[in-house]
N, C-alpha and C positions, 0 to 999 in steps of 0.2 A: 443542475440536478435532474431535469427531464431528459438531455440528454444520456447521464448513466443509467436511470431509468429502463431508456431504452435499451442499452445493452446490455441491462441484468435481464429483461425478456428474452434476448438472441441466445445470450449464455442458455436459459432456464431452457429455449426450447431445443437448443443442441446437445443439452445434455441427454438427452433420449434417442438412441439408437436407432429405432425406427423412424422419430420425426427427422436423422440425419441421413438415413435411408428414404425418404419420401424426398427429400428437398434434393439432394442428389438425383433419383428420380425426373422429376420434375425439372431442375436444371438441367439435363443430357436429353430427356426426351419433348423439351416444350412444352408448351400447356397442356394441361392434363385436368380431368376430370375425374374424381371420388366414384362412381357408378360400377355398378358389379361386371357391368358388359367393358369397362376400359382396362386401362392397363394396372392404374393403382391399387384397388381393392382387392382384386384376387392374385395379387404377388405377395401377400400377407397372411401367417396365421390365426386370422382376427376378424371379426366383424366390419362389415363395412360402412357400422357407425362408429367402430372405434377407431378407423381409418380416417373418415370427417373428423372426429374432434380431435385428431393431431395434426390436420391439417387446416383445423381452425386454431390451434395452440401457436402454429409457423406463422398462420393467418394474424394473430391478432401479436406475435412477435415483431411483424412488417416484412419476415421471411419469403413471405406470400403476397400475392394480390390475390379475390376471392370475387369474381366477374359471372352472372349471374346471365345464364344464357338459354332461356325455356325451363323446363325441369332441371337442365343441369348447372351447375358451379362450376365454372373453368378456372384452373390455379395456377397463374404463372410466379417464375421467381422474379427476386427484388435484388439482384445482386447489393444494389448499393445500402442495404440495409448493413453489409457487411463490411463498409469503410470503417466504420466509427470502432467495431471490435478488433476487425485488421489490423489498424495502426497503436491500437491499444497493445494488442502481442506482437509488433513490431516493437513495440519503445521498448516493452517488458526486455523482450530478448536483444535488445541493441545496450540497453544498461547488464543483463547478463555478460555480453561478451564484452565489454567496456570490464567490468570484475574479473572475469576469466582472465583478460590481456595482464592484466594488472598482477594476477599469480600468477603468472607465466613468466614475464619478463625477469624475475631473480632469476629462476630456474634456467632461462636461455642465460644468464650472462654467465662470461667462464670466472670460474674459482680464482683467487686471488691467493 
C-alpha cells in the first residue's frame, strides 16, 4: 500500500504542467537551483516562491532530491522514482495490446 502511495504522489505531481516543465528542466540541464539569478525561476510566469513549492511538490513526490548548499537548494532528479509508475503503464498498455491483438485476429482471418 506505501508503495502505491507512492505513485499516487508522482502521478499528483505530474499532473501539473509546469512541475512536468521544471522536472524536464532539471532532468536535461543537471542540478538546478530555485534562485531568481539561475535558470529555473525566471523561465516562468510566476513567482519564485511559486516556483519552490512546486519544486517541493516533485520534492516531496521523490521526483526530486532537495540538497541544501549555503543560501541555496540544489535539485537534482531521481530518475528511479519513475520505475514503479513505468512499469505500471507498461503492463496497463501490454494488457491493452494483448485486447487489441484479440480484435484484430477475426478481422485478419479470411471469410469462409
Amino acid at each position: 500500500m506505501a508503495r502505491r502511495a507512492g505513485h499516487d504522489a508522482v502521478w499528483a505531481a505530474l499532473a501539473d504542467p509546469t512541475r512536468r516543465r521544471l522536472l524536464d528542466q532539471v532532468s536535461t540541464d543537471g542540478p538546478a537551483t530555485a534562485t531568481a539569478t539561475t535558470e529555473l525561476a525566471p523561465g516562468y510566469a510566476m513567482s519564485r516562491q511559486a516556483v519552490v513549492k512546486h519544486l517541493a511538490t516533485l520534492s516531496s513526490a521523490r521526483l526530486l532530491t532537495a540538497e541544501r548548499q549555503g543560501r541555496e537548494v540544489r535539485y537534482r532528479i531521481r530518475p528511479e522514482a519513475m520505475v514503479g509508475p513505468a512499469s505500471w503503464l507498461a503492463a496497463v498498455g501490454a494488457r491493452w495490446d494483448h485486447k487489441l491483438d484479440a480484435l484484430r485476429r477475426p478481422l485478419d482471418e479470411p471469410r469462409r
